[in-house]
C-alpha positions as CSV (number, residue, x, y, z in Angstrom):
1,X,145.9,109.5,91.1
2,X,143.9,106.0,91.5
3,X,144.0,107.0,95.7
4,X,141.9,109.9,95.2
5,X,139.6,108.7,92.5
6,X,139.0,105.7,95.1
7,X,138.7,108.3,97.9
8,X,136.1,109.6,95.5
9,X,134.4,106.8,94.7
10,X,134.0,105.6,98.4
11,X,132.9,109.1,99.6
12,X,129.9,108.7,96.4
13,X,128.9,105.2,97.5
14,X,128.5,106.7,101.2
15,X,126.4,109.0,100.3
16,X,124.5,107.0,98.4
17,X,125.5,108.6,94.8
18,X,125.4,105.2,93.1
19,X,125.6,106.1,90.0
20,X,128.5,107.9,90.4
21,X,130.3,105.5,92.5
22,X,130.0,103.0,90.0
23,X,131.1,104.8,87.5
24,X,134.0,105.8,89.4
25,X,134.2,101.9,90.0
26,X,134.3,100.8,86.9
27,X,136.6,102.9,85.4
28,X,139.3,101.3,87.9
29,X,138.4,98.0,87.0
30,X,141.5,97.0,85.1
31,X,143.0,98.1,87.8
32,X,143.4,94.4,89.6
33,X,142.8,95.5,92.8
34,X,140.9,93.1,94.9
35,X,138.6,95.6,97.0
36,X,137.2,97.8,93.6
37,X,136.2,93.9,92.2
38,X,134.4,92.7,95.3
39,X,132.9,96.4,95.2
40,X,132.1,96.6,91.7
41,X,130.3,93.1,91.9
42,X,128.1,93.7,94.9
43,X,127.0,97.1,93.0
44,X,126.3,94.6,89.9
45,X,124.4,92.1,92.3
46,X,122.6,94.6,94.1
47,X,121.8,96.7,91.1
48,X,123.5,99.4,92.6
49,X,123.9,102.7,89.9
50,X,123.8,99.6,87.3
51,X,121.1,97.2,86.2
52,X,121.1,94.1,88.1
53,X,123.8,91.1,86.5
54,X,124.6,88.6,88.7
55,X,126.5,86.7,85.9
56,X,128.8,90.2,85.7
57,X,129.1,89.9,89.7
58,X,130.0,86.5,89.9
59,X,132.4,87.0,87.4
60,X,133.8,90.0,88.8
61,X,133.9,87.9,92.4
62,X,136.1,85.4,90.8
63,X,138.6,87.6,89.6
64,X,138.7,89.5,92.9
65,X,139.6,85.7,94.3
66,X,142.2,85.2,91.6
67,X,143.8,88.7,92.4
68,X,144.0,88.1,96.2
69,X,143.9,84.4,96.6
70,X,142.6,84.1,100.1
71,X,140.4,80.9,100.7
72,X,139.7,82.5,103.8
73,X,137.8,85.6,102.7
74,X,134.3,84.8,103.8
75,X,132.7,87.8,102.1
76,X,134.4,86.7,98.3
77,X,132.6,83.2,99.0
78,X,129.3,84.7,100.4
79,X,129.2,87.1,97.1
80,X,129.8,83.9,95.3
81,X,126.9,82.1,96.4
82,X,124.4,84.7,96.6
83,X,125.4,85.2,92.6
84,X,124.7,81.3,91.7
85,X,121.3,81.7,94.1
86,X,120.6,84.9,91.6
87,X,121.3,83.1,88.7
88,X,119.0,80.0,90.2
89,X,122.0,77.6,90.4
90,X,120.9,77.1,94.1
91,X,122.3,73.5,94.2
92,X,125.6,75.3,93.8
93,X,124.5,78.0,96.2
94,X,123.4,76.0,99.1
95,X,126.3,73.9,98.9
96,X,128.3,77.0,99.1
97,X,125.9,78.5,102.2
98,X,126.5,74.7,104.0
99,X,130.7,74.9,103.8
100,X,130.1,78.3,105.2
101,X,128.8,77.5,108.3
102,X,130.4,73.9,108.6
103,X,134.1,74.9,107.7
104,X,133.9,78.8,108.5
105,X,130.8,78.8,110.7
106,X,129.4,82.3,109.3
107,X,126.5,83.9,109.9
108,X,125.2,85.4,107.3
109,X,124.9,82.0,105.4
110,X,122.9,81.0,108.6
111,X,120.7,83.6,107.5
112,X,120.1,83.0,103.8
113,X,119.2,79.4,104.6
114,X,117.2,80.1,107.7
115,X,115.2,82.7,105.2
116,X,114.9,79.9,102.5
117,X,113.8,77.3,105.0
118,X,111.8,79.8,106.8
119,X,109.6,81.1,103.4
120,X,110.0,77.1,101.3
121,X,112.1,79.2,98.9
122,X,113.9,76.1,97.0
123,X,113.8,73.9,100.0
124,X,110.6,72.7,101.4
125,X,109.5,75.1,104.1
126,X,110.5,73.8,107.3
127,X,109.9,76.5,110.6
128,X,112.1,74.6,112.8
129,X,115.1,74.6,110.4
130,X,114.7,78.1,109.8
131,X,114.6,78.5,114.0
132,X,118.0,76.8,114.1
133,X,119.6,78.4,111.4
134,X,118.6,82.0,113.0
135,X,119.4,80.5,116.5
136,X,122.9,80.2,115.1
137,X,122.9,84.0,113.9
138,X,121.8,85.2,117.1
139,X,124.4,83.0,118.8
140,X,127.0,84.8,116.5
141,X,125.1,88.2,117.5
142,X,124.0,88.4,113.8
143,X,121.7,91.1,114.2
144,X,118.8,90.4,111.1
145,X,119.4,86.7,112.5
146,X,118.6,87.2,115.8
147,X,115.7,89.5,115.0
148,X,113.9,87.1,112.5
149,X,114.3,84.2,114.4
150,X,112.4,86.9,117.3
151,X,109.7,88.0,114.9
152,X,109.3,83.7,113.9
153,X,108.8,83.0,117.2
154,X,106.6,85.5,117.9
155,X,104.0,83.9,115.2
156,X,103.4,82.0,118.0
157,X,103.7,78.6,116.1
158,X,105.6,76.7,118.7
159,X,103.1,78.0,122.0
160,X,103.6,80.6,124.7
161,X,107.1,79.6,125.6
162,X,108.5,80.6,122.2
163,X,106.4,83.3,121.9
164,X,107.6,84.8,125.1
165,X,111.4,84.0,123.4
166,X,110.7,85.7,120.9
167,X,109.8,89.1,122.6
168,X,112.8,88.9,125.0
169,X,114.8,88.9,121.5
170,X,113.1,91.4,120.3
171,X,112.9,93.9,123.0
172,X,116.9,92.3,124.2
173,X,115.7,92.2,127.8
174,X,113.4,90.2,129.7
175,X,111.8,93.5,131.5
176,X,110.9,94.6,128.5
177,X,109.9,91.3,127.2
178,X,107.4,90.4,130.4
179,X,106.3,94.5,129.8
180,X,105.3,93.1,126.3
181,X,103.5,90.0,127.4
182,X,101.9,91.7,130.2
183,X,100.0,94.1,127.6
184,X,98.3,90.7,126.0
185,X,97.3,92.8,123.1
186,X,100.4,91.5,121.0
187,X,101.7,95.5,120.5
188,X,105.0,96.4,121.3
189,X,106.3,99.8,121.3
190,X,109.3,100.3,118.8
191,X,111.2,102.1,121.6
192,X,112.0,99.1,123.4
193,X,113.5,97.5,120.1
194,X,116.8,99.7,120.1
């Protein structure tokens, strides 16, 4: 019986049903089953057919970790520290972020900080820190990574080198990138993106 009302519940959330999904969720929650707590508590951080509670999705992250104890499960600790970020405990957060990419080297909390650094959310704004930290996504092949770190160089803040980096990122190949340049006019044609 819980098999098809997960089936359910998946087939909801990929169809973007929400609501439904989460109530489908949350009905299994006593059900101590790992993958329906890490779902339930990115629905709750998200705000996903619920309001908004990071405090629930931290909590329901840290059950998930004390039903499947796995201090390797990058995505339990990710959920983690993007709760105490929501819940503006970013001390805890960025030290969270900074084991991720020392110990596990993972690229999505490359992101987060390169976005902090990048916009002086929390930390002071720092474009160069924000380069690395997306350099590293795009070294992973983290795909928002790689693209922000294009569209940050393509400001143009760091001169006509960078800039030029930062269309071969964009457009993935360096015909399409000297295409870009060539036009001068700073327009790029979305078609070359993909």
């Amino acid at each position: 019986m819980s098999g098809n009302k997960i089936e359910e519940a998946n087939r909801a959330l990929d169809e973007g049903s929400y609501s439904k999904a989460f109530e489908l969720y949350q009905s299994m929650e006593d059900d101590h089953n790992s993958d329906i707590l890490r779902v339930l508590a990115w629905m709750y951080l998200w705000g996903a057919g619920t309001s908004e509670n990071p405090t629930k999705a931290l909590e329901l992250f840290l059950k998930a970790s004390e039903v499947d104890p796995d201090p390797d499960d990058l995505e339990l600790l990710f959920g983690q520290a993007k709760c105490y970020f929501a819940l503006n405990k970013f001390d805890i957060a960025i030290r969270m972020y900074v084991n991720l990419i020392e110990e596990k080297d993972y690229p999505p909390a490359n992101y987060n900080l390169g976005m902090m650094y990048e916009k002086g959310v929390v930390v002071e704004k720092d474009i160069d820190m924000a380069l690395f930290h997306y350099g590293a996504c795009a070294k992973h092949k983290h795909m928002y990574g790689a693209k922000q770190q294009g569209r940050l160089l393509l400001r143009g803040e760091r001169g006509f080198l960078y800039r030029f980096l930062g269309f071969y990122l964009l457009a993935k190949n360096l015909m399409n990138a000297v295409d870009i340049m060539v036009r001068g006019d700073g327009f790029y044609d979305a078609r070359l993106l993909k």
